[in-house]
SELUM-104869 format. One record per residue (C-alpha): x, y, z. Coordinates in pm, whole numbers, padded with zeros to 5 digits, always signed. Example, Ala and Ser with C-alpha at 12.3 -4.5 7.8 and 13.67 -1.06 7.14 Angstrom:
2
+01230-00450+00780+01367-00106+00714
END
This chain:
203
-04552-09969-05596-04346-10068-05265-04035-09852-05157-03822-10121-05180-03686-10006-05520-03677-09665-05433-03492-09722-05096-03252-09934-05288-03197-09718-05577-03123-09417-05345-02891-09663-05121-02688-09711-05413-02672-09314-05530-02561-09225-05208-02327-09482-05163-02145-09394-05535-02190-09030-05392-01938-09094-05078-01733-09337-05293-01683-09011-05542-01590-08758-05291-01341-09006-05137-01160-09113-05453-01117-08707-05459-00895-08678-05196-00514-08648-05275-00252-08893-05074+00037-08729-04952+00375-08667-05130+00558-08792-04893+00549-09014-04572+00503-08830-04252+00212-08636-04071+00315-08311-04142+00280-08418-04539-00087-08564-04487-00165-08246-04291+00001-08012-04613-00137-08235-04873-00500-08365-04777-00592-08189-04442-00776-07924-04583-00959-08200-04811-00995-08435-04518-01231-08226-04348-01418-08096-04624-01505-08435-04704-01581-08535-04368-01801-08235-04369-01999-08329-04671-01965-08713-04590-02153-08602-04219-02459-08437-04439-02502-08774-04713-02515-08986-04393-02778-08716-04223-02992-08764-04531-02946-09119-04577-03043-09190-04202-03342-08936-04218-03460-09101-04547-03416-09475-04400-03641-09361-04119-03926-09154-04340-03992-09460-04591-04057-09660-04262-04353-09465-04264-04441-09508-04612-04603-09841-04736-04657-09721-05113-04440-09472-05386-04649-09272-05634-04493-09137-05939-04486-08766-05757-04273-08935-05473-04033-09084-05718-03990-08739-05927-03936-08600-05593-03666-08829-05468-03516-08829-05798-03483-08429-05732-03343-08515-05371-03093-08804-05550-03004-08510-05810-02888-08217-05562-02705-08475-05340-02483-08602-05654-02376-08281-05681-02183-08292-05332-01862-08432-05503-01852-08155-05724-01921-07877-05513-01690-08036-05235-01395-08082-05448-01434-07707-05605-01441-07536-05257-01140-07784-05133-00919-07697-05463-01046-07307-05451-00874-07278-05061-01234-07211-04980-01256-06864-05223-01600-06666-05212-01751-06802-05495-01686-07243-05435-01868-07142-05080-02128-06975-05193-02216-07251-05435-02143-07537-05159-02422-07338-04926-02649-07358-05262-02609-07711-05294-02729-07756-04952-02980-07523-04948-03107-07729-05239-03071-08066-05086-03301-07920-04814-03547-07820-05034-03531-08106-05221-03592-08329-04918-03877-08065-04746-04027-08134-05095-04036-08515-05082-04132-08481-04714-04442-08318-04842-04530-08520-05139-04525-08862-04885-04806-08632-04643-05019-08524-04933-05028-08879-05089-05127-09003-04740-05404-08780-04634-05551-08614-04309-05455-08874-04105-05041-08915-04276-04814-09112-03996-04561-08887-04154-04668-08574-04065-04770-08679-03654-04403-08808-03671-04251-08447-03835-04467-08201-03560-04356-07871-03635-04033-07941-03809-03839-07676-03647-03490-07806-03712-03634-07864-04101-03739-07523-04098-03398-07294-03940-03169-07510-04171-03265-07294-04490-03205-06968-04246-02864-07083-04143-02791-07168-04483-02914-06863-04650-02690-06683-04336-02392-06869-04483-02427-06782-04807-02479-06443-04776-02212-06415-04536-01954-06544-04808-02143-06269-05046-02180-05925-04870-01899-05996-04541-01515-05929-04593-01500-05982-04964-01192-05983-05018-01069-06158-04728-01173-06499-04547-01435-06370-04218-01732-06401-04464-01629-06736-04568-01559-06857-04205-01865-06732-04069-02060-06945-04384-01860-07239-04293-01938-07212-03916-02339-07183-03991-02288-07539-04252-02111-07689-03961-02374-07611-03754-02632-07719-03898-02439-08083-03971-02390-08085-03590-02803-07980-03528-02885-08243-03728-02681-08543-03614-02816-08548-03319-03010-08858-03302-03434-08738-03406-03631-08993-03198-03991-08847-03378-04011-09096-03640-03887-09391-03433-04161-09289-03189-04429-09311-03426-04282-09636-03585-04334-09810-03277-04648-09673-03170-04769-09853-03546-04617-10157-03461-04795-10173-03135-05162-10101-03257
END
């Protein structure tokens, strides 16, 4: 089977996934700056947050399946897992906005991206054992080693929100700060896939 279906399919989840989390957001009361700021600025950036890591994925993903000519039923499964813990962003986004970012909402937003990671390192690995020794997919990943300290920062979040200040909000920030950085880490544009795309193309 092509990816064409697949790439489409998981286009359209993702899109329905921003198109949720911004139908979540609450307009202001009243008419003035200080209202939006009281009323959705909390909610603004928590979305922008999670809208930052659907648009990481979606660009990674647009540039992996340009490596991929065929989809087995194992890669399907897998995105299907990847299309699964991303649908949960809405959800987990909304509940950490509406909590005032309490212990617990964290914890379970750094669990929904530790997922998502997981969930994509899995597909990842699927589309390399499907291709073999020689799997374009793999020369483009290398070492990984921005695929690989995501999970640590991640797990450093969530623990953070578990064992630091628990009754207060320096665990939570300190979570928050290692999911921003990672966002930041990763939207930095990844040239390793684009190189090997156009080293195909020229051979």
């Amino acid at each position: 089977m092509r990816t064409s279906r697949l790439e489409a399919f998981s286009d359209g989840v993702l899109a329905i996934i921003i198109t949720i989390m911004v139908l979540e957001l609450k307009p202001p009361a009243g008419h003035s700056l200080s209202d939006l700021v009281h009323t959705t600025g909390v909610g603004l950036l928590t979305y922008l947050l999670s809208f930052v890591y659907v648009g990481i994925y979606w660009n990674n993903h647009h540039h992996m399946f340009h490596l991929v000519q065929r989809v087995t039923g194992g890669i399907l499964w897998a995105n299907l897992a990847l299309l699964f813990c991303l649908s949960l962003f809405p959800f987990t986004t909304a509940w950490m906005d509406e909590s005032d970012f309490a212990h617990t909402p964290v914890v379970i937003y750094g669990v929904n991206l530790l997922a998502a990671a997981i969930a994509y390192f899995v597909v990842q690995n699927v589309i390399i054992r499907h291709q073999g020794a020689h799997s374009p997919l793999r020369k483009a990943v290398g070492r990984d080693l921005k695929g690989k300290i995501s999970p640590i920062f991640y797990l450093a979040g969530i623990f953070s929100a578990v064992l630091i200040d628990p009754h207060g909000k320096i665990g939570v920030a300190i979570a928050l700060a290692c999911f921003v950085a990672v966002a930041i880490m990763w939207i930095i544009p990844d040239r390793r896939i684009d190189r090997v795309v156009h080293q195909i193309e020229e051979h």
